[in-house]
C-alpha positions in Angstrom: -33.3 15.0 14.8 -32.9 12.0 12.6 -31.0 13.3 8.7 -31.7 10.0 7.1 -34.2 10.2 4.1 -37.8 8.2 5.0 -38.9 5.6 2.8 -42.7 4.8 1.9 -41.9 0.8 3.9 -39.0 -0.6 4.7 -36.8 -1.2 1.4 -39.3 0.7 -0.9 -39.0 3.8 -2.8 -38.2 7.5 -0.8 -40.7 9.7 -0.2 -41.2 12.6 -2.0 -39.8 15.8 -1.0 -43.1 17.4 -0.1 -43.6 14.5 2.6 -39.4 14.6 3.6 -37.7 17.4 4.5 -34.5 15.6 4.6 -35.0 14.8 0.3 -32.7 16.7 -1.9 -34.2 19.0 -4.4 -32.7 21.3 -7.4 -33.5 24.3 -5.9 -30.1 25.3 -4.3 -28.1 23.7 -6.8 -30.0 25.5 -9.8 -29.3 28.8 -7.9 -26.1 27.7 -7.1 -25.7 26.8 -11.4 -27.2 30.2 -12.2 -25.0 32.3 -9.7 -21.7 30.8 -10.9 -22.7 31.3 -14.3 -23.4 34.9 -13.4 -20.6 35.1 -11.5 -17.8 33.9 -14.3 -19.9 36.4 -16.5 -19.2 39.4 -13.9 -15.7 38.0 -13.6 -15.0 38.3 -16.8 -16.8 41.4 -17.5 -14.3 43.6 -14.3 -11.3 41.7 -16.6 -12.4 43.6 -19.5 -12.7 39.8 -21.6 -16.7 39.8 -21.7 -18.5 38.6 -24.5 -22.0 36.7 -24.6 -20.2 33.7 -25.4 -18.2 33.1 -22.2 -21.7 32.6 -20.2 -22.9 29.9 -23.2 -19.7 27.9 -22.9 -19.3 28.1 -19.0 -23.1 27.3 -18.7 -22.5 24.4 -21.6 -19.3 23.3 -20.0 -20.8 22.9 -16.5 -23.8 21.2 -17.5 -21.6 19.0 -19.6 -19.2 18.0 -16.2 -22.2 17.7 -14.4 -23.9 15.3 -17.0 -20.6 13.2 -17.1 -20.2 13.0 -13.7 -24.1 11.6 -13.0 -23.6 9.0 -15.6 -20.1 7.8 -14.4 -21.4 7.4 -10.4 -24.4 6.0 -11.9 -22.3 3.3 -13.6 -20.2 3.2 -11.0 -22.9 2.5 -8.6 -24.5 -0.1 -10.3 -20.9 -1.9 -11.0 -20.3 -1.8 -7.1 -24.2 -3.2 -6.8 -25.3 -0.1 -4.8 -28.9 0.7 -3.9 -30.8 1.9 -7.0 -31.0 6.0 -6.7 -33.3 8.3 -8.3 -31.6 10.2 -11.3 -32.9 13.5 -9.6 -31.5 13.0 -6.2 -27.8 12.5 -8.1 -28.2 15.6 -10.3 -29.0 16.9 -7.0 -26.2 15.7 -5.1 -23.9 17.2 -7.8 -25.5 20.2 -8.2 -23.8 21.3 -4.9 -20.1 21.5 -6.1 -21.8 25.1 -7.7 -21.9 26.5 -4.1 -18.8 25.9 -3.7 -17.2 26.9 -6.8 -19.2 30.4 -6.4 -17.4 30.6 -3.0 -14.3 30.1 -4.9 -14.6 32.5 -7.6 -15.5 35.2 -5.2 -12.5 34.4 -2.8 -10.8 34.7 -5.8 -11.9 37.6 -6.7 -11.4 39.3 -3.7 -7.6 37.8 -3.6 -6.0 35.6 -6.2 -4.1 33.8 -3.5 -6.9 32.8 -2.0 -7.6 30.6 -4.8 -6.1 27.3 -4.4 -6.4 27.4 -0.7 -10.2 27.8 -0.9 -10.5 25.4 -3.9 -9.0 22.4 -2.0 -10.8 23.5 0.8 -14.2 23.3 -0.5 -13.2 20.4 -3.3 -12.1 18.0 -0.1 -15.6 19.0 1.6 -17.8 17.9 -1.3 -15.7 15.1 -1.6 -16.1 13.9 2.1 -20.0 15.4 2.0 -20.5 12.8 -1.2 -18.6 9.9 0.5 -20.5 10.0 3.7 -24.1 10.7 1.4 -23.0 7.6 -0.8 -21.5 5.6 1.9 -25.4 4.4 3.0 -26.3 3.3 -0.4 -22.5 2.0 -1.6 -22.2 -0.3 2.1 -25.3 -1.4 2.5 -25.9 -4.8 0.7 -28.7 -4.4 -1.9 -31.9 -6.4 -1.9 -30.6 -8.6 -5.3 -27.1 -9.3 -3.2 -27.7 -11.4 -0.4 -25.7 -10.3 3.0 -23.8 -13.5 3.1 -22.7 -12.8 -0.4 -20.6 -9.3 0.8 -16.7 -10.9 0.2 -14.0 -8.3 1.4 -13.3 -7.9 -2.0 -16.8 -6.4 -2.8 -16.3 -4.1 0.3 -13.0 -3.3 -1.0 -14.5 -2.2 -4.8 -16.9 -0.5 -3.0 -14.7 1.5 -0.3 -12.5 2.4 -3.6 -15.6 3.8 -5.5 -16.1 6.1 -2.6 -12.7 7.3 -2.8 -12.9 8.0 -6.0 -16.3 9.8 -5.9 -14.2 12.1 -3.6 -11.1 12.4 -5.2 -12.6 13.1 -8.8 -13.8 16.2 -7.0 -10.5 18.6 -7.2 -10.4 18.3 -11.1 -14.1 19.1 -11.4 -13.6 22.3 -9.3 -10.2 22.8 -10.7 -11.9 22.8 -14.4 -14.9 24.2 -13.5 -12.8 27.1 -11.7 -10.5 28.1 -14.0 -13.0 29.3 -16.4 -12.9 33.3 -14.7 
């Protein structure tokens, strides 16, 4: 079985998820949103330090990170000259650090050692799950950049960019985390 996405010809626009099974979409990481929202709520709530406003600022605060973090790899994708990527399939892509995080509130939860161990854990996997999804857009030359015009440096940028997208992950879970 073949994981890449399909395109409607060679170098045009993805098909729609309806037609791809292998197309994000915002239904797990909407769930995945509403669950750890719940879950901080219900955290909270056992601690005895409920109040409606700790699910309107962890709700606010996560859809904050996650609209920073779409901007800044859509700017970084365009400054490494990337393939052009639909806004949706990023908020997509992003969306699933909230399965995670919801794994590591209820670890938590269940032990408060198992916090950190669990939070690299799962922050290194979205990292290397993000590299490896970006790495076929990022290394592939784009149709405006001609493949004789790929210097080592450009690799370089881009190989850095990836890194990043990865390592930007354990302060996003560790901010995103603390909040139970």
């Amino acid at each position: 079985k073949t994981w890449t996405r399909r395109r409607l010809d060679e170098g045009g626009p993805y098909l729609p998820p309806r037609e791809d099974l292998n197309a994000p979409d915002l239904y797990i990481p909407a769930m995945a949103f509403i669950t750890y929202v719940l879950l901080v709520g219900f955290i909270s709530g056992t601690a005895g330090t409920f109040t409606p406003d700790v699910m309107a600022s962890t709700a606010s605060l996560g859809l904050l990170v996650l609209s920073l973090e779409v901007l800044a790899i859509r700017l970084g994708l365009y400054l490494v000259r990337a393939r052009p990527v639909p806004w949706l399939d990023l908020v997509a892509f992003r969306g699933y650090k909230f399965v995670g995080l919801t794994v590591v509130l209820l670890a938590s939860a269940l032990n408060r050692v198992l916090f950190w161990p669990v939070l690299l854990y799962l922050a290194a996997m979205m990292g290397i799950f993000l590299m490896r999804t970006y790495r076929k857009l990022v290394l592939v030359p784009s149709a405006s950049a001609g493949a004789a015009s790929v210097s080592a440096e450009d690799t370089a940028k881009k190989n850095y960019f990836l890194l990043g997208v990865a390592a930007i992950q354990f302060p996003i879970y560790w901010v995103l985390a603390r909040r139970a």
